[in-house]
C-alpha positions in Angstrom: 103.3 23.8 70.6 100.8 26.8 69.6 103.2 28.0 67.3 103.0 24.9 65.4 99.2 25.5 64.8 98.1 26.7 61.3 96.0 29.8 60.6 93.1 28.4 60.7 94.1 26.6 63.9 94.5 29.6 65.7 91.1 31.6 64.6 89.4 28.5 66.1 91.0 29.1 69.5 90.7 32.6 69.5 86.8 31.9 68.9 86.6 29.3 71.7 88.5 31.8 73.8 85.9 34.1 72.9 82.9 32.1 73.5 84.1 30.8 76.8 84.7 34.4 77.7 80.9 35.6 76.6 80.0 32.2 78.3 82.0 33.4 81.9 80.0 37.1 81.0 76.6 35.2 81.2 76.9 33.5 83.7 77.9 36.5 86.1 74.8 38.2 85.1 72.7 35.2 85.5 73.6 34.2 89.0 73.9 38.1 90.0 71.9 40.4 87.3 73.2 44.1 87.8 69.9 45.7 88.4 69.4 43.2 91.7 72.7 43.6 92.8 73.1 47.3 92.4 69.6 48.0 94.3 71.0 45.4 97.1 74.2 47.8 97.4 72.0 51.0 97.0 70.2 49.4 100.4 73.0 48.8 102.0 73.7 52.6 101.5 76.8 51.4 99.6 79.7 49.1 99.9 83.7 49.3 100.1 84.6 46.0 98.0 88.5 46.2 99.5 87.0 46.3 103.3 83.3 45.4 104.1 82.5 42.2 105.5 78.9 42.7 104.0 80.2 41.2 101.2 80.1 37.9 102.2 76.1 38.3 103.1 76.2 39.3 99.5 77.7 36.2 98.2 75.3 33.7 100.6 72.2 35.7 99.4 73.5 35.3 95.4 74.6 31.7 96.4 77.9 32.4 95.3 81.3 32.2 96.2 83.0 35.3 98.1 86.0 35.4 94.9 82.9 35.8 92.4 81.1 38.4 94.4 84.1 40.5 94.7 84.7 40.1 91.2 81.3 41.1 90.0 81.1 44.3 92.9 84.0 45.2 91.2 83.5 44.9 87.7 80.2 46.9 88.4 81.3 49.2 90.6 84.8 49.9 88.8 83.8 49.0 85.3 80.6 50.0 84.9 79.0 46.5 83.4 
């Protein structure tokens, strides 16, 4: 089916792909802003995202689900962002 899409067809999906992507972006640093987050882990004196349950206090205090806590620890913590 996508391959029956014209040019023009397909620069418009790669924009909405890109705009629900900076959309997904936002929202992560809304709900959890990096400079919050990384002074709640520098409290903590750190955290392990693969092992420490602390995570999950993380998530309640961010009102968040566990999956997008994890996701955000790591993206910061790994990625840098």
């Amino acid at each position: 089916m996508s391959d029956d899409l014209t040019p023009g067809q397909k620069s418009y999906r790669r924009g909405l792909q890109v705009m629900d992507e900076e959309a997904d972006l936002f929202a992560v640093e809304l709900l959890m802003p990096k400079a919050l987050l990384l002074e709640d882990i520098r409290k903590l004196g750190g955290i392990d995202i693969e092992t420490d349950h602390r995570i999950e206090s993380l998530a309640k205090r961010y009102r968040v689900s566990l999956q997008l806590m994890t996701m955000r620890l790591g993206q910061l913590l790994l990625g840098g962002r």
